[in-house]
C-alpha positions as CSV (number, residue, x, y, z in Angstrom):
1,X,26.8,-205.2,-80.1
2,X,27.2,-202.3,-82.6
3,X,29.5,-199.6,-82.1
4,X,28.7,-195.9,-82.0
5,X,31.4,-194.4,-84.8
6,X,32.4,-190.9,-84.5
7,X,33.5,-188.4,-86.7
8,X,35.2,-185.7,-86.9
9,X,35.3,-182.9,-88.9
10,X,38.0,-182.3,-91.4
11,X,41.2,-179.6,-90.3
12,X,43.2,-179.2,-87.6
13,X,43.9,-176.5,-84.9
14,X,45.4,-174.2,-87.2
15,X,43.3,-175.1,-90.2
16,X,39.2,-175.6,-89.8
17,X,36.3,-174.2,-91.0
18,X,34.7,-171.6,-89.4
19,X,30.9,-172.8,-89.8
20,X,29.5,-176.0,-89.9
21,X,26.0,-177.4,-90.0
22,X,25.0,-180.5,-87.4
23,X,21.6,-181.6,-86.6
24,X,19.9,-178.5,-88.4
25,X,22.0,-176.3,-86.4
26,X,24.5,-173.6,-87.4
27,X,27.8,-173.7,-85.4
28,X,30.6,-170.7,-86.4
29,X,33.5,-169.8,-84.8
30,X,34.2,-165.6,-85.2
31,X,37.0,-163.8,-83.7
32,X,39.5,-166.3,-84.5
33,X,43.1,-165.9,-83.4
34,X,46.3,-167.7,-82.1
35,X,46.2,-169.1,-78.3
36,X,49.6,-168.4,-77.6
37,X,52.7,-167.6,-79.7
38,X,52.2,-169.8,-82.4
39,X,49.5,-171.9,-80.6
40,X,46.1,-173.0,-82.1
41,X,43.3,-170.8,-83.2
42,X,40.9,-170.4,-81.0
43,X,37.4,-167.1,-80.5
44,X,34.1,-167.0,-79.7
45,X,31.8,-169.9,-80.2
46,X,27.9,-169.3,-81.6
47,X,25.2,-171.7,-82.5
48,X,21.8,-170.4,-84.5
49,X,24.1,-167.0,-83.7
50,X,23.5,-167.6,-79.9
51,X,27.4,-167.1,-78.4
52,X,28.1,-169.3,-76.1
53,X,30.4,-168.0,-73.2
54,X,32.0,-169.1,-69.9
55,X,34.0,-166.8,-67.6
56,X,37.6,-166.8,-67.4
57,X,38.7,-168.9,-70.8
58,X,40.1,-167.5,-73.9
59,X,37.8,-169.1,-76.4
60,X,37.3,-172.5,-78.4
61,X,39.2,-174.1,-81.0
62,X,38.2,-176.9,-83.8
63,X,37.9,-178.6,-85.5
64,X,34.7,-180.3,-83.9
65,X,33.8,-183.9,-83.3
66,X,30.4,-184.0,-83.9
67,X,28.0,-187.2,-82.5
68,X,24.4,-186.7,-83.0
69,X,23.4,-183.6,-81.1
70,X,26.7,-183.5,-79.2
71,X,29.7,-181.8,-80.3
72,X,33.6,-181.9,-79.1
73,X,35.9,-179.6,-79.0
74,X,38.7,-177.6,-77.6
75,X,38.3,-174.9,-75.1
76,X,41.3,-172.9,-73.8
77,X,42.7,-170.9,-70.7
78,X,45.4,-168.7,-70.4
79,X,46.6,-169.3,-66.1
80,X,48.1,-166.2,-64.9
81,X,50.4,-166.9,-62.1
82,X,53.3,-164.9,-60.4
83,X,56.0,-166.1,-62.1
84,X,54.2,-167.1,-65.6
85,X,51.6,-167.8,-67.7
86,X,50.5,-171.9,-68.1
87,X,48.3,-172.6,-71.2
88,X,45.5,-175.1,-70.8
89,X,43.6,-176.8,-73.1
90,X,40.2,-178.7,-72.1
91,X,37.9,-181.0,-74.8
92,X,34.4,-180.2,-73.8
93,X,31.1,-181.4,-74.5
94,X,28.1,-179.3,-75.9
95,X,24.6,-180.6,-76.4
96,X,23.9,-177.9,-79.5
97,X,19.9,-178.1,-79.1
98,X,20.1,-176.9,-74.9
99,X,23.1,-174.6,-76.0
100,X,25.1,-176.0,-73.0
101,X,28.1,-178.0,-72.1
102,X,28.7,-181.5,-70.3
């Protein structure tokens, strides 16, 4: 049986690049900025300059893992509570040709 290998792409959470090209599409990050005090970068995400949104987080992060037309990456959420604030940090899923995530 062959195994699927994955890659990702180079950087880390504080370091990445903000635009990369996977299967002939155009994936940038704008509006980057620390999640936290200190915390990763994270901003808006846009593919073929399509942003991608969903209500109520604070933006994604990279660097990407990229598998055919799938990529992987961080999205974060700032929970507001009555006594304090509790980061979260999801990997999601986005199949880049329908725009939309697993």
């Amino acid at each position: 049986m062959k195994k699927s290998i994955v890659y990702a792409e180079m950087g880390n959470p504080w370091r990445f690049p903000s635009s990369y090209e996977v299967a002939s599409c155009r994936i940038q990050f704008k509006d980057l900025h620390n999640f936290g005090k200190e915390g990763p970068l994270c901003g808006k995400l846009f593919i073929n300059d399509i942003q991608l949104t969903i209500p109520d987080y604070d933006g994604f992060g990279g660097p990407i893992i990229k598998n055919n037309k799938y990529i992987y990456l961080p999205l974060y959420q700032m929970k507001t509570g009555n006594r304090s604030n509790s980061p979260r940090t999801y990997i999601v899923e986005i199949d880049i040709s329908k725009k939309n995530i697993g």
